[in-house]
DRENSE-89393 format. One record per residue (C-alpha): residue in one letter; residue number from 1; chain; z negated, x, y. Coordinates in Angstrom, 1 decimal, padded with zeros to 4 digits. Each point is the difference from the previous one (the first is absolute). Layout:
<recs>
[rec A NUM A [Z X Y]]
...
</recs>
This chain:
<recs>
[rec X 1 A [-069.0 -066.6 017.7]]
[rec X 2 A [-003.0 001.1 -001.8]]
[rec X 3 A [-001.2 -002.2 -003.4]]
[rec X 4 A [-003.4 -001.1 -000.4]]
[rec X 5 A [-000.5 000.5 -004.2]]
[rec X 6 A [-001.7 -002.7 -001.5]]
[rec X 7 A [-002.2 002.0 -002.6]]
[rec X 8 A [-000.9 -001.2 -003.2]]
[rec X 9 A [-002.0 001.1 -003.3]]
[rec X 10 A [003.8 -000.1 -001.2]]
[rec X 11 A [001.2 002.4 002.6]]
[rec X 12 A [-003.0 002.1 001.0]]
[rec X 13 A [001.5 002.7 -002.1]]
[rec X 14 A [003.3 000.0 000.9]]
[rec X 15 A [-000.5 -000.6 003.8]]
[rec X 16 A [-003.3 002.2 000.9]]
[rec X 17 A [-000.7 002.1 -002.4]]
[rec X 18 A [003.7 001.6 -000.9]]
[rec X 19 A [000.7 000.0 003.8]]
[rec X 20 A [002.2 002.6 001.4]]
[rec X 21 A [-002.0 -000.8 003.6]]
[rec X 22 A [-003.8 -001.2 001.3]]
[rec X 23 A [-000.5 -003.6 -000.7]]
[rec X 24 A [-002.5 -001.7 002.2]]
[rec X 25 A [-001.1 -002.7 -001.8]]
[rec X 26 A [-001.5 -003.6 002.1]]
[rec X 27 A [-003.0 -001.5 -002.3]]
[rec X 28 A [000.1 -003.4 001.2]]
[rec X 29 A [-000.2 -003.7 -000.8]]
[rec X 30 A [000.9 -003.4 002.1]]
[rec X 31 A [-003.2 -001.3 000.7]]
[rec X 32 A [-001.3 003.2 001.7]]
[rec X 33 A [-000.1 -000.1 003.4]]
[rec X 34 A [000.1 003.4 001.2]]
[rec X 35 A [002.6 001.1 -002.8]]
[rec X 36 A [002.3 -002.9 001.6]]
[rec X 37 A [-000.4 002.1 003.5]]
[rec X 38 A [000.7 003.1 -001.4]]
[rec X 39 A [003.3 -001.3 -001.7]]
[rec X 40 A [002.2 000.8 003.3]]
[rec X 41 A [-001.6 003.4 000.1]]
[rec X 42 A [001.3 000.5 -003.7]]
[rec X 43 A [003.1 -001.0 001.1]]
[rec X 44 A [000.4 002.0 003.4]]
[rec X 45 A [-001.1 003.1 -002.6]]
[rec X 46 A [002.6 -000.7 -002.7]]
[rec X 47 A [003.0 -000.1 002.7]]
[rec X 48 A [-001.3 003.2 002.2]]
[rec X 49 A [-000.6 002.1 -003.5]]
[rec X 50 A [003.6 -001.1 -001.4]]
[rec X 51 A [001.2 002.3 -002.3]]
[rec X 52 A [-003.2 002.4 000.6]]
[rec X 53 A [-002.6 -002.5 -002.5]]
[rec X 54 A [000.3 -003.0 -001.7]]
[rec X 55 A [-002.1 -003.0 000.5]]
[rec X 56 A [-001.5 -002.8 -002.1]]
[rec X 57 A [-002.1 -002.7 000.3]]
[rec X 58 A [-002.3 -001.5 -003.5]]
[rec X 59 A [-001.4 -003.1 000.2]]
[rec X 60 A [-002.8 -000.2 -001.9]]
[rec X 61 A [-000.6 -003.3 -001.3]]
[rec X 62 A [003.9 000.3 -001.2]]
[rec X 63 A [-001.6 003.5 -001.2]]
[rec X 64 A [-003.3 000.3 -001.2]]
[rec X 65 A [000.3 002.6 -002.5]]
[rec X 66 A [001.5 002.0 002.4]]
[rec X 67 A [-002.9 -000.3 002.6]]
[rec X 68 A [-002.4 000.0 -003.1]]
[rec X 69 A [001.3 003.7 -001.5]]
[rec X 70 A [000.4 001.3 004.1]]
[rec X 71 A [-003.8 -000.9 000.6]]
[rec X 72 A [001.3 -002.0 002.9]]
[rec X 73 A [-002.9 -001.8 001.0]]
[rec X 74 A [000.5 -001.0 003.5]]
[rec X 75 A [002.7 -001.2 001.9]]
[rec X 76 A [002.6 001.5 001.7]]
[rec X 77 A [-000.2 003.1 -001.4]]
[rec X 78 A [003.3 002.0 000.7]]
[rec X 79 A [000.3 003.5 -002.6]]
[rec X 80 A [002.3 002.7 000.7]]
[rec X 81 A [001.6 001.3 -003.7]]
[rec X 82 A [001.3 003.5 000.3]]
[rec X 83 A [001.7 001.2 -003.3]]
[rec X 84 A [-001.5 -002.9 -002.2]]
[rec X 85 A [-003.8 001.0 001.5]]
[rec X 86 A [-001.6 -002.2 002.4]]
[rec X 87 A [-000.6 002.2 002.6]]
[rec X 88 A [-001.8 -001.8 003.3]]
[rec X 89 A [-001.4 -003.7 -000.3]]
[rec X 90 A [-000.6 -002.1 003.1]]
[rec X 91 A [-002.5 -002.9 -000.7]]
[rec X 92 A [-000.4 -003.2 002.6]]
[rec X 93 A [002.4 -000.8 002.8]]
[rec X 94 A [001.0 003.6 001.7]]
[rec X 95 A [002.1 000.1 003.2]]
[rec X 96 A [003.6 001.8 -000.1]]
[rec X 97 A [-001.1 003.3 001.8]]
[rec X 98 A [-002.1 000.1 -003.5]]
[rec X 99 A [002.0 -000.7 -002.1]]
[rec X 100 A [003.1 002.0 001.6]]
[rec X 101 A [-002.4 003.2 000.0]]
[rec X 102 A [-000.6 -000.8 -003.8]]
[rec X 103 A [003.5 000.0 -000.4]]
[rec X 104 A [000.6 003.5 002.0]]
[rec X 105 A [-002.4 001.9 -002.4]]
[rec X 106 A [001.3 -001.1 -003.2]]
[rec X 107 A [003.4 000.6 001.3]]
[rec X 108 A [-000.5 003.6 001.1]]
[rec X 109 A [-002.0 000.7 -003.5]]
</recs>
């Protein structure tokens, strides 16, 4: 079973940036609509990618800072972290062919 992280200014460090594996991160907040669709997505992504990337989701009005530093300035935005870079960022709702070809390029990098 595949854990959604719940990323934090405390554990940004620790959780995407010292990663052994791609993180795909879910810039999102509860109000937003379209980031409340994409939310199964996330989901489907983190169980078919087990063990191959590691998934989070930051809420950002629990996390402005994080959003703030990120230049996150529209939401969803999903980023793909490769060895503590951001590598591919996907801004406004994106459909899972997307997002799973996203995924694909990073891994085979």
């Amino acid at each position: 079973m595949a854990t959604i992280l719940h990323i934090t200014q405390e554990n940004f460090e620790e959780e995407v940036v010292n990663a052994s594996k791609p993180v795909l991160l879910d810039y999102w907040a509860d109000w937003c609509g379209p980031c409340r669709m994409l939310s199964p997505t996330i989901e489907e992504l983190a169980q078919e990618y087990c063990g191959k990337i590691r998934v989070g989701k930051i809420n950002i009005d629990e996390q402005p800072t994080l959003a703030l530093l990120h230049r996150v300035v529209s939401i969803p935005t999903v980023s793909i972290y490769s060895e503590g870079k951001e590598v591919k960022r996907l801004i406004g709702l994106r459909d899972k062919p997307e997002l799973v070809e996203a995924i694909q390029e990073v891994l085979k990098e």
